[in-house]
C-alpha positions as CSV (number, residue, x, y, z in Angstrom):
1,X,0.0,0.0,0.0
2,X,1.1,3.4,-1.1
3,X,1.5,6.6,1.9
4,X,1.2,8.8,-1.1
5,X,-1.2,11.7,-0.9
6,X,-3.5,11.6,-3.7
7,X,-5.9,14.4,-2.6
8,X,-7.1,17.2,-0.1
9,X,-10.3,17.3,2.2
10,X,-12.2,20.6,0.8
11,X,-14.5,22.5,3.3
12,X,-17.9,21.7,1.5
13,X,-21.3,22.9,2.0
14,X,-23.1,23.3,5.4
15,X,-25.4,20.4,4.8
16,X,-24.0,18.1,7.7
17,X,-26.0,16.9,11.1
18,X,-24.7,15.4,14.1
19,X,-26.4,12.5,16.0
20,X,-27.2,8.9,15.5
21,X,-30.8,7.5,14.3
22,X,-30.5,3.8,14.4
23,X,-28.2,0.6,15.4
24,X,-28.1,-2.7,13.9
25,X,-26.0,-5.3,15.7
26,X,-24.9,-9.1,15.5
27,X,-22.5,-11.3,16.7
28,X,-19.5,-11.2,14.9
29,X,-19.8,-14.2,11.8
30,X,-17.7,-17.4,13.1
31,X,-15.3,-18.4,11.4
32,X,-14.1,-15.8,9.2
33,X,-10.9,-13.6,9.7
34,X,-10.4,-10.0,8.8
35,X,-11.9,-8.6,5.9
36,X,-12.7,-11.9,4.5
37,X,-16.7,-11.5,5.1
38,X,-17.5,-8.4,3.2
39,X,-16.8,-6.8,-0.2
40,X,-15.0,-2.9,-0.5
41,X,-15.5,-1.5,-3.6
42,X,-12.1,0.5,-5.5
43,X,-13.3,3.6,-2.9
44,X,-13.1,1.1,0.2
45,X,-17.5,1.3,0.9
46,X,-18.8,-1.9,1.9
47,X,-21.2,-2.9,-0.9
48,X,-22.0,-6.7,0.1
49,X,-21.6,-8.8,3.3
50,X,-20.2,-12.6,2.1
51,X,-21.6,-15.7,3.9
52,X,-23.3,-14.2,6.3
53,X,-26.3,-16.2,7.7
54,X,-27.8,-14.5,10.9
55,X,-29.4,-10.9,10.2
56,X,-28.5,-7.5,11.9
57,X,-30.9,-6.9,14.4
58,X,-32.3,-3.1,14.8
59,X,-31.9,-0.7,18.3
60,X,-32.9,2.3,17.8
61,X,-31.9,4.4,21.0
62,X,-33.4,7.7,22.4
63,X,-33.6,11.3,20.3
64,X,-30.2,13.3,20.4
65,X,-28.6,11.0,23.0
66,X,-26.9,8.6,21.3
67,X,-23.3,8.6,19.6
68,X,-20.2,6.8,18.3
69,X,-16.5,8.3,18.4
70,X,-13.6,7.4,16.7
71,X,-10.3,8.3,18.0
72,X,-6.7,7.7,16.5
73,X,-4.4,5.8,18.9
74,X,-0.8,6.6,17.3
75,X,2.8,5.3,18.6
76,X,5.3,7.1,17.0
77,X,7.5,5.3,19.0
78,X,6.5,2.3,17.6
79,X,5.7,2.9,14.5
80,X,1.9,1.8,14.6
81,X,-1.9,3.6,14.4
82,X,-5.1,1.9,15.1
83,X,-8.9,3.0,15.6
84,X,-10.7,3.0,18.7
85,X,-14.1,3.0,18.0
86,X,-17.0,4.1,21.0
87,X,-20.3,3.4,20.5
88,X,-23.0,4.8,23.4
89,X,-26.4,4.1,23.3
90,X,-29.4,5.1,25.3
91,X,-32.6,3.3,25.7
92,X,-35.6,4.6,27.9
93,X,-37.4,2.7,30.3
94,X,-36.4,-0.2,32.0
95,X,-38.3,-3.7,31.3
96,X,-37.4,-7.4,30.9
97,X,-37.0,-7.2,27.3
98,X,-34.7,-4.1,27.6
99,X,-32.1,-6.2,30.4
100,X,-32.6,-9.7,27.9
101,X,-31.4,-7.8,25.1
102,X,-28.4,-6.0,26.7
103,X,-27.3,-9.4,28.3
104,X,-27.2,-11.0,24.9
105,X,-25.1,-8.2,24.0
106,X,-22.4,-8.0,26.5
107,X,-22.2,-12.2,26.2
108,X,-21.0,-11.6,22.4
109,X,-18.2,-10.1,20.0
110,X,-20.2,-7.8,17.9
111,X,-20.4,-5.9,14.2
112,X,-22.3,-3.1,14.4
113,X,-23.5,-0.9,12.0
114,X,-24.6,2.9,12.9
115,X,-26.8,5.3,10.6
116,X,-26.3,8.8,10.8
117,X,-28.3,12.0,11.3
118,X,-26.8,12.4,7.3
119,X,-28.0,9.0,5.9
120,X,-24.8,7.6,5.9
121,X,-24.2,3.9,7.2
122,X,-20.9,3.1,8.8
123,X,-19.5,-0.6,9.5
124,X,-18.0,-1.0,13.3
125,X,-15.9,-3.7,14.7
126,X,-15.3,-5.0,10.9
127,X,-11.7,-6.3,11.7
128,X,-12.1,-7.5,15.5
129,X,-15.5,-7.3,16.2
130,X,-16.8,-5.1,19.1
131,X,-17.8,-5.9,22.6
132,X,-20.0,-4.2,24.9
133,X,-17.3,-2.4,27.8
134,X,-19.8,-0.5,30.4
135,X,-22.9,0.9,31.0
136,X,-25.7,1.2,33.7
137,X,-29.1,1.0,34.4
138,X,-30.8,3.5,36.3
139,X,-34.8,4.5,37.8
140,X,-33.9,8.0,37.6
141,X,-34.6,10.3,40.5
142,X,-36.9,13.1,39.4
143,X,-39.8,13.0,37.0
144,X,-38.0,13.8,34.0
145,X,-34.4,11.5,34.6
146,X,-34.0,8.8,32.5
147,X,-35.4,5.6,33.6
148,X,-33.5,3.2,31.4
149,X,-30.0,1.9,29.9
150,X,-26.9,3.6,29.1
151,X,-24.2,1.1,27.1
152,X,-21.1,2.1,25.9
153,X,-20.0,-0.9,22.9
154,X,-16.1,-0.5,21.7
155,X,-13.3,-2.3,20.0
156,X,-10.0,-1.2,18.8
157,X,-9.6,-1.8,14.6
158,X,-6.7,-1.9,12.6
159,X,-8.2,0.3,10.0
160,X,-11.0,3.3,10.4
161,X,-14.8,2.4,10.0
162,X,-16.3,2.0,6.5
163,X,-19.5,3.3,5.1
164,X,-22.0,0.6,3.9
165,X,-23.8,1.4,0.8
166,X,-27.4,1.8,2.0
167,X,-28.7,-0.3,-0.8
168,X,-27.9,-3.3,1.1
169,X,-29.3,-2.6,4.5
170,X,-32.6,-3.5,4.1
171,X,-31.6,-7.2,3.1
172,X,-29.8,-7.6,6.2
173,X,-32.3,-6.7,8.9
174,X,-34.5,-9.4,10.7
């Protein structure tokens, strides 16, 4: 792989929104290794999950309070860079199907992919698969406190996250 720099980031237009609308998760496939369970087209977008036989399944977490971060981890030292990726999801109200679901989650290595406030799907955990690293659950004290989940999902990747052409998403959800 080249370092070469083959282009600049422009400003562009103000047309950009912050925020996450919806999460699909499932456990990372058995099996495969790497990058061998999805397709990159020549500008590195996922357009096509390989082999694959269990289907995302959909969260969708509270208005404005859900996000995911990215953050370089760099060793010059060492030569080395890698991605840590933060996902943190809230979910109002606690109930039994609430505390099932999030138990699943912690139990497994996850892929997870996130769709933005813009319309834009990005692929999480595609190298090592994510795992669920804290959280709480919590009544809430006054009236308006959330009564409900926080979970904070992360992994540390090799490579940043990819966007997922949003023609294939719908095939992929239960």
């Amino acid at each position: 792989m080249s370092c070469d720099i083959i282009s600049g980031i422009s400003k562009g237009c103000r047309e950009n929104a912050g925020g996450i609308v919806e999460v699909y998760m499932r456990a990372y496939p058995e099996g495969y290794v790497g990058n061998d369970w999805y397709t990159l087209d020549a500008d590195e977008i996922v357009t096509a999950f390989d082999g694959l036989t269990a289907s995302f399944y959909q969260f969708s977490p509270n208005k404005n309070s859900s996000n995911w971060v990215e953050n370089i981890q760099s060793s010059v030292e060492n030569g080395t860079i890698g991605y840590e990726q933060v996902l943190t999801l809230v979910f109002a109200k606690n109930d039994a199907d609430k505390r099932n679901s999030i138990k699943i989650l912690g139990q497994n290595n996850l892929i997870t992919i996130v769709r933005d406030k813009n319309e834009v799907y990005w692929l999480l955990g595609a190298q090592s698969g994510l795992e669920v690293s804290g959280g709480n659950s919590s009544s809430g004290t006054l009236l308006n406190d959330l009564n409900g989940w926080n979970i904070t999902v992360g992994g540390t990747e090799a490579l940043p996250a990819y966007e997922v052409d949003a023609t294939i998403i719908d095939a992929l959800i239960a």
